[in-house]
C-alpha positions as a printed NumPy array, in Angstrom:
array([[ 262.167, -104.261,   93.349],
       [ 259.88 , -103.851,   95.65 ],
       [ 260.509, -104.255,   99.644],
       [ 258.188, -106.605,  101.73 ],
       [ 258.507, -107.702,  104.48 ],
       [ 262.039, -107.775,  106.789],
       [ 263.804, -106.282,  103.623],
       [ 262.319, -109.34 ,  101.187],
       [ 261.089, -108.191,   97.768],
       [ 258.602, -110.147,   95.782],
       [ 260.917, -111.555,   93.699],
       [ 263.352, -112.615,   96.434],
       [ 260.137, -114.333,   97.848],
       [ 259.458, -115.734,   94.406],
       [ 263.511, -116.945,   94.547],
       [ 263.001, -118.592,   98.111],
       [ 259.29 , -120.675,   97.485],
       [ 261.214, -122.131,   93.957],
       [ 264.072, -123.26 ,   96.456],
       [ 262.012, -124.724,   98.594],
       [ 260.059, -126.559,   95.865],
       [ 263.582, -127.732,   94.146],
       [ 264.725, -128.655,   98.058],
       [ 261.461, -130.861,   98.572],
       [ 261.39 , -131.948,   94.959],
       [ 265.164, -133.35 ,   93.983],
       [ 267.167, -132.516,   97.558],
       [ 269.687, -130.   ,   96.053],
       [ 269.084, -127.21 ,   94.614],
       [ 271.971, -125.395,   91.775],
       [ 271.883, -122.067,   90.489],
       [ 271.444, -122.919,   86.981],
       [ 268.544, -124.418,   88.146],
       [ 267.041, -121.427,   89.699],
       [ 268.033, -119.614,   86.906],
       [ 266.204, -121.3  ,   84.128],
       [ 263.072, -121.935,   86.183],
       [ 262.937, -118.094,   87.123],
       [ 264.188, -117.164,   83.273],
       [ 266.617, -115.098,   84.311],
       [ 270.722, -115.256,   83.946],
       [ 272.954, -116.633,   85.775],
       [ 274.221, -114.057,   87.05 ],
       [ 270.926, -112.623,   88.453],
       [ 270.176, -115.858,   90.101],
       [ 273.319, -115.807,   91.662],
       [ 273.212, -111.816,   92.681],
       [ 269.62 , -112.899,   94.109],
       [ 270.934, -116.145,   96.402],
       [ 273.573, -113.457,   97.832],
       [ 271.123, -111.17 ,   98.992],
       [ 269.14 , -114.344,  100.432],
       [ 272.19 , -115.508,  101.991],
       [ 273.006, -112.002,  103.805],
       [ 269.174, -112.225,  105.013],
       [ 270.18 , -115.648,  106.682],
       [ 267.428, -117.537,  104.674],
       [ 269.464, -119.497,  102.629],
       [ 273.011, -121.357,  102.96 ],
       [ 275.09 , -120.424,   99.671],
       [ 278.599, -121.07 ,   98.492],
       [ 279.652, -121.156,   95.066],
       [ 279.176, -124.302,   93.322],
       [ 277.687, -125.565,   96.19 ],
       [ 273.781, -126.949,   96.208],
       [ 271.57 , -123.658,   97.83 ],
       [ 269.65 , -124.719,  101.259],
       [ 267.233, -123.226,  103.607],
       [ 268.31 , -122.046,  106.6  ],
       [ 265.491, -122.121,  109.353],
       [ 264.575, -118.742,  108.346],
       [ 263.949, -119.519,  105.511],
       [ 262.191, -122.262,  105.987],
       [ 259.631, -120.69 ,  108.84 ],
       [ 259.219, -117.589,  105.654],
       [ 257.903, -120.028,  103.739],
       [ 255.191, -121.474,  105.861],
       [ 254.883, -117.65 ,  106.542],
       [ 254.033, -117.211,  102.322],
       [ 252.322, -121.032,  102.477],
       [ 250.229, -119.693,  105.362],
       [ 249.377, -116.664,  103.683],
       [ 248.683, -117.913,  100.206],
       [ 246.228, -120.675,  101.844],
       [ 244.309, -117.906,  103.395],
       [ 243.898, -116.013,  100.377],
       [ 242.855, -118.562,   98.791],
       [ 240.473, -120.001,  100.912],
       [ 238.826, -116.345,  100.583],
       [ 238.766, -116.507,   97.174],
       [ 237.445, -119.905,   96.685],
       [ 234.988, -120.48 ,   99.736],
       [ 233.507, -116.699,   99.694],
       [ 234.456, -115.099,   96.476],
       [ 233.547, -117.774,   94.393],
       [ 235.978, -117.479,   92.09 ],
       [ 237.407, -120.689,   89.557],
       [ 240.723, -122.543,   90.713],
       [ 242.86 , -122.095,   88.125],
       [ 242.293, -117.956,   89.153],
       [ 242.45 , -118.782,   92.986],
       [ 245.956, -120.436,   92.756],
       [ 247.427, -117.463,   90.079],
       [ 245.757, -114.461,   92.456],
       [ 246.878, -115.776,   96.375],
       [ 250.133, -116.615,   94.217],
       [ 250.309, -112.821,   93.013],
       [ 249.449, -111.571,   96.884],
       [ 250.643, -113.049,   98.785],
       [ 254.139, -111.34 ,   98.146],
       [ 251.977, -107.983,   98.489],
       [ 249.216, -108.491,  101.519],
       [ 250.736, -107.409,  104.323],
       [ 250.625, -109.399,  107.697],
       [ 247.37 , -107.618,  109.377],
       [ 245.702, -107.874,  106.894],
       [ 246.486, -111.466,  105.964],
       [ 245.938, -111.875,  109.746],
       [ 242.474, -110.488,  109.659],
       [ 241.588, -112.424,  106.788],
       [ 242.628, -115.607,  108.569],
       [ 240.278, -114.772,  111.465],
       [ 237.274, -113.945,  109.447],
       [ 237.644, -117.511,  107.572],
       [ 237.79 , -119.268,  110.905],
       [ 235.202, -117.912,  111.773],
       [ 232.837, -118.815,  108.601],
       [ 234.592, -122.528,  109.266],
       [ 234.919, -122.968,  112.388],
       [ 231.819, -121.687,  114.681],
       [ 228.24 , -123.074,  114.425],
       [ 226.904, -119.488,  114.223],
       [ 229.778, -119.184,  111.125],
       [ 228.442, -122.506,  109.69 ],
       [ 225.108, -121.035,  109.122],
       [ 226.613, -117.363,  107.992],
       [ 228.846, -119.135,  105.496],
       [ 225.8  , -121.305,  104.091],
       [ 223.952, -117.901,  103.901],
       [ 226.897, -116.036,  102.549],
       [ 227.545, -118.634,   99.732],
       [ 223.993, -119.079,   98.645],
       [ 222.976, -115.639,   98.9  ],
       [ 226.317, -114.386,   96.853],
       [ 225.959, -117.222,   93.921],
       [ 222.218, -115.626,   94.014],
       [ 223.404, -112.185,   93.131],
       [ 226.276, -112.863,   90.568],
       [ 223.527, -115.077,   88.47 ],
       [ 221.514, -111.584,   88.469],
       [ 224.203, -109.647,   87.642],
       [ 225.685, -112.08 ,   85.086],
       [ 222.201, -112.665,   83.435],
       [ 221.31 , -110.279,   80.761],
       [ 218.327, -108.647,   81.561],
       [ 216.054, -107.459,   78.862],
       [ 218.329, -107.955,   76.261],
       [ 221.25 , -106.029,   77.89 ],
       [ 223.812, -106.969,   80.67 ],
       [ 223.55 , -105.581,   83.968],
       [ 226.874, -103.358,   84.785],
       [ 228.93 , -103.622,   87.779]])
């Protein structure tokens, strides 16, 4: 597994957002639970809320409904926060379709590390949020949709490589 952030892996990330989504959708949260939605045993769902627990971002006792402890909670508008940046990158400048936004900032959000998620968060406030960023976005939109329907058009009866 590999470490992230404060000694979380990806897959203890993965453990904590499907606690929080159990937490917000039904109020408790079981292991069996976490098990089958992660398809994993027992067992490893219950070797994973440990390790959670000893990182202070979850309250667990056997056969007891699993929590979030503050920590927890402020890592996952950490990973929210990150994943909507991504995102936003993929969608707004990118261009790429939803259904691959949502499955990509998913997928790197566990990897991108802060700086660069940080950096990524500045350069989309500033395409949204100045007037000079307005016009750079427009520009940056148009002008990229303009080159991926030359490179995606075939062009004398072959395709253009990348």
């Amino acid at each position: 597994m590999k470490k992230t952030r404060g000694g979380l892996s990806s897959t203890l990330e993965s453990y904590l957002e499907l606690i929080h989504e159990l937490q917000q959708q039904y109020g408790a949260v079981r292991v069996t639970d976490l098990a089958g939605r992660m398809g994993c045993k027992t067992p490893s769902a219950t070797s994973a809320l440990r390790r959670l627990a000893q990182l202070e971002l979850i309250n667990y006792e056997a056969y007891r409904p699993v929590t979030l402890t503050n920590q927890g909670k402020a890592a996952i508008r950490r990973l929210s926060a990150g994943h909507r940046v991504l995102a936003d990158l993929f969608r707004t400048v990118l261009a790429l379709p939803a259904e691959f936004v949502e499955e990509e900032a998913c997928s790197l959000e566990h990897r991108a590390s802060p700086p660069l998620v940080a950096r990524i968060a500045q350069f989309m406030a500033f395409l949204n949020d100045t007037p000079a960023g307005t016009t750079l976005r427009t520009d940056l939109q148009e002008g990229f949709a303009r080159f991926l329907a030359a490179v995606e058009t075939p062009t004398r009866g072959r395709h253009r490589s990348s």
